[in-house]
Every structure is written in C-alpha cells, then in structure tokens.
C-alpha positions in Angstrom: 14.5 -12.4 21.2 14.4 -9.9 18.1 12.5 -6.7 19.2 10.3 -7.1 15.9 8.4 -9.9 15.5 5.9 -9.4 12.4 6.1 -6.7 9.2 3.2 -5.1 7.7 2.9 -4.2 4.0 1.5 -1.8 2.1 0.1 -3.2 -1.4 0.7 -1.1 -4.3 3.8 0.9 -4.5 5.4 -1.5 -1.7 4.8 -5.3 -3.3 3.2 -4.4 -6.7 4.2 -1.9 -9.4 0.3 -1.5 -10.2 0.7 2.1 -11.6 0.3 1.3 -14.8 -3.0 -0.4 -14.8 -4.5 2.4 -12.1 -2.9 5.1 -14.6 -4.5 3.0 -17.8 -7.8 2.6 -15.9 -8.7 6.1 -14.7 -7.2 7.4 -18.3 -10.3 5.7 -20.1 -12.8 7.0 -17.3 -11.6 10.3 -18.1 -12.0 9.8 -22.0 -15.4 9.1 -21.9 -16.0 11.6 -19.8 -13.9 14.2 -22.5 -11.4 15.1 -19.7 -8.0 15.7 -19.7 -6.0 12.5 -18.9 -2.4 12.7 -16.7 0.9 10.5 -17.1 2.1 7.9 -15.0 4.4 10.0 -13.2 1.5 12.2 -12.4 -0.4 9.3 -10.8 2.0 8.4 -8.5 1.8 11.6 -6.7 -2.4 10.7 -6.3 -2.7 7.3 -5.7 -2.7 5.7 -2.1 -5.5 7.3 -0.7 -8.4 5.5 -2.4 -10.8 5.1 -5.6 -12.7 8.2 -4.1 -9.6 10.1 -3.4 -8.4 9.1 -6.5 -11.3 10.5 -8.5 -11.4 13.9 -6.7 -7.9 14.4 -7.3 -8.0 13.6 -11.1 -11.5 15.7 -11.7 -11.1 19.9 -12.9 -13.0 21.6 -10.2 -15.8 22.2 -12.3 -16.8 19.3 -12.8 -16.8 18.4 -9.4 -19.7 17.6 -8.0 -21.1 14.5 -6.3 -22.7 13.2 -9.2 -20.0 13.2 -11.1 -17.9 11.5 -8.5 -19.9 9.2 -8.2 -20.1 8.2 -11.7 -16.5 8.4 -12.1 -15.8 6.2 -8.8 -18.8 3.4 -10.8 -17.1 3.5 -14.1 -13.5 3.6 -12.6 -14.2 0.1 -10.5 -15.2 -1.4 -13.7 -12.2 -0.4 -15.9 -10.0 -1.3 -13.0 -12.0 -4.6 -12.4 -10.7 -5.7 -16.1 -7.2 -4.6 -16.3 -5.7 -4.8 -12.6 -3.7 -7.7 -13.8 -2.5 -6.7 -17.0 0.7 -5.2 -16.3 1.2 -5.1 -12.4 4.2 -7.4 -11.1 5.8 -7.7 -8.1 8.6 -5.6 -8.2 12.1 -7.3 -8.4 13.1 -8.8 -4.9 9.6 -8.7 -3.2 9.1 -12.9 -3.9 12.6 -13.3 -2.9 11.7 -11.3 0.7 9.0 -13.1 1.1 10.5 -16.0 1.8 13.1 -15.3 3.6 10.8 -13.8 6.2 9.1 -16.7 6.3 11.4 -18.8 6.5 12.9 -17.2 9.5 9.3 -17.5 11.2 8.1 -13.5 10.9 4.3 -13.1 10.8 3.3 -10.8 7.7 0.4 -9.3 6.7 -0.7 -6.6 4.1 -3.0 -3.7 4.5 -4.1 -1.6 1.5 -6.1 1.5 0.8 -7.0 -0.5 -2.3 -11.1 -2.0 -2.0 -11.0 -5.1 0.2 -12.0 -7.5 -2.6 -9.5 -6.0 -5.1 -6.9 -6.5 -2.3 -7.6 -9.8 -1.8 -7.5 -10.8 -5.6 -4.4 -9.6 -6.2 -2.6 -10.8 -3.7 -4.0 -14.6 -4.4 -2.9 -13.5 -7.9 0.9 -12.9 -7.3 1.8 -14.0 -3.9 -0.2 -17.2 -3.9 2.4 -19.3 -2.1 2.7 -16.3 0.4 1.7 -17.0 4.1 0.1 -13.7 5.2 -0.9 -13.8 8.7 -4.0 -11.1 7.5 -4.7 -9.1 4.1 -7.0 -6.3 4.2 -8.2 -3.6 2.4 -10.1 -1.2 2.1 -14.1 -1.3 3.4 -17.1 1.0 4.1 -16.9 2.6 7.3 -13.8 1.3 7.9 -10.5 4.2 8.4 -8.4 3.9 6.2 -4.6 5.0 6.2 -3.2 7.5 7.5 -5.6 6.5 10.5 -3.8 3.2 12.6 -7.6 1.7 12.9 -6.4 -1.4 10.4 -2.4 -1.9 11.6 -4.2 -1.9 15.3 -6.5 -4.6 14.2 -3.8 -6.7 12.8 -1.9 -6.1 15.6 -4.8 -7.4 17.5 -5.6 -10.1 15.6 -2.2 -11.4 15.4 -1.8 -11.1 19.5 1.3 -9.2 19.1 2.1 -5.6 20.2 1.9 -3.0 17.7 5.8 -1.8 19.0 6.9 -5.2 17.8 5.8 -4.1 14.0 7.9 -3.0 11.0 5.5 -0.6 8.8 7.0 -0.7 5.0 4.8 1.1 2.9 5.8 4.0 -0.5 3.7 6.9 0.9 3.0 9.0 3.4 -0.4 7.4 4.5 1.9 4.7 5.9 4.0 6.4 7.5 2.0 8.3 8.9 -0.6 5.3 9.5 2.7 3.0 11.4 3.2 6.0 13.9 0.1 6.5 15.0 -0.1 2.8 16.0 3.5 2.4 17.2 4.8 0.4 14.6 8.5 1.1 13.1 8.3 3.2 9.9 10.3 2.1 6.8 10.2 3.9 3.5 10.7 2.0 0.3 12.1 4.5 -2.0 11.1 2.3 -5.5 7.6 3.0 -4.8 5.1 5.7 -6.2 6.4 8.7 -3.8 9.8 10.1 -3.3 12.4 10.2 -0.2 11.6 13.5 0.8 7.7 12.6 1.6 8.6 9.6 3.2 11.2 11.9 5.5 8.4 14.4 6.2 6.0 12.4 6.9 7.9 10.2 9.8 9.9 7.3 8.3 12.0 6.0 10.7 14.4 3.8 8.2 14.4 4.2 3.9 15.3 1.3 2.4 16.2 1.3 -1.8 15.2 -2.5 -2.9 12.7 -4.5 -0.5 16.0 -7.5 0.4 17.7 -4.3 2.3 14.6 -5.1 4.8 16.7 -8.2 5.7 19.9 -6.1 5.8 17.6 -3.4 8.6 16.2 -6.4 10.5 19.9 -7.6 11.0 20.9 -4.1 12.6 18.1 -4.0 15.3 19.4 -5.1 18.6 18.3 -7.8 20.6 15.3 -6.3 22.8 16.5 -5.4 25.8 13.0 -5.5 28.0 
C-alpha cells in the first residue's frame, strides 16, 4: 500500500494563477481611496493570508486604522466579486494532474485562505469535472493557514490520517500549515512565492510544474508499517 493516500491543495498560487485579478481588484480599491497602487510582482509577496491580511499589508500606516480597513476589506470583496474570473486559469498541467490522481483512486481536496464562498465558486468555475473529496475556505472564526485546524478537519472528514497526506501549496502558510498537522510538505515553485520561503518555512519536497507531483508520488516507498 502507498504510504500517501490523499493530497491536499492549496487554491491560488497552487491550481489558479489568480494574481492578476487579486492585483486588478485591490488596485481600484486603492484608487478610490487616492493610494498608491503596487505591481503584480509586489502582490505575490502579500497574498495568501487573507482579504484582511491583504488590506493591512497594502494600506500606508497612516491610514491605518479600523475604519479604514474595514472599508477597504467591503469595497475589496466587491471589486473581487466581479472580476475573480476574468483572467485566472489553471496553470498549465494542473487539469492534466487532476486526473491522473483520480484516476489512480487518490482522495483530493482543496483548502484556501480565500472566503469560503469565493473558494467554492471558483473551483465549480474551472475544475468542474474535478472530484474533490472536500473544498474549503476561508470562514469566521475558523483558523486559517498557517494553523492545521482546516487540513485536520479534512483529514477527519476523509477518515484518513493526516501522515498519509501530501500538502502542495506556493507559500509559506502551507507549509507551515502541512507540518503542524503532519502532512508531507511539497513546494510548487510556479506559484506567488519563491524557493527560498518555501525552504525556510519547512517544505519537505519542491516540485517545478504540478505533473512532477506524479514523478514524487512514484519515489515514495511502499509503507513499511
């Protein structure tokens, strides 16, 4: 028996090259509000931990204050809300991964810092002939990554023990999020962060295009227990 039995994803920077539309979105919240805006290269190195996260990073620190975050976090969700489809995609090889895991009977499932409901859309959106064991996002009160709350859920959910997880995710909220539940860590290097955070913060494998997952599964011996 294969020592890993079921992969979770991360969403954005793993599956989906979204950065243009988050980059796009928080741009025009920041035009309105006569702030600077930042490149896409610049985002990459803010996104992942969440809209509020997000907001905090992108605001001077003089303008700072709750109720300005909180205003930026309203108008935000709404310019996201009508443009998260325009130019994400799956990045080349994810569809092709898919299902080929599938196929070979491995349980997936997706967990995102992205809102719950905006999680859900957009995989329905692009991965609608995907079988994902669980998708979930992000909700109030709920941890989010780095904490192992959600992959220990899933893991629970799925009746399967969190060692017999692979973890791919772009940032360091995932890999940090895979070892605090036990799950192998694997970096995937085309994704929003680089190879050096992914290192640091505990990946256990990097991969370079999502079909080398295949390639990593191959090299794992047969469990031994």
């Amino acid at each position: 028996m294969l020592r890993y039995q079921a992969v979770i994803f991360d969403l954005d920077g793993t599956l989906l090259d979204s950065i243009a539309d988050l980059a796009d979105s928080m741009n025009n919240v920041m035009q309105k509000m006569g702030l600077p805006v930042y490149g896409i290269e610049e985002y990459k190195l803010m996104v992942g931990y969440g809209i509020r996260d997000l907001v905090l990073r992108v605001l001077p620190g003089e303008v700072r204050d709750e109720a300005t975050i909180e205003r930026c976090i309203v108008m935000l969700r709404e310019e996201y809300g009508r443009r998260w489809a325009l130019k994400t995609r799956p990045y080349e090889g994810v569809i092709e991964l898919l299902e080929k895991l599938a196929a070979n009977g491995m349980k997936m499932s997706i967990l995102s810092n992205k809102l719950d409901t905006l999680t859900k859309l957009a995989v329905s959106r692009f991965f609608p002939d995907s079988r994902f064991a669980c998708v979930m996002g992000a909700s109030p009160g709920k941890p989010c990554k780095p904490d192992p709350y959600g992959a220990l859920l899933i893991a629970r959910n799925l009746q399967i023990a969190a060692c017999r997880f692979l973890f791919l995710g772009d940032s360091d909220a995932d890999m940090k999020a895979a070892a605090a539940a036990g799950m192998f860590s694997v970096g995937a290097l085309w994704g929003f962060r680089g190879e050096n955070e992914l290192r640091n913060s505990g990946a256990r494998a990097l991969i370079r295009h999502p079909l080398d997952l295949l390639e990593l599964l191959k090299r794992i011996p047969p469990d031994e227990l």
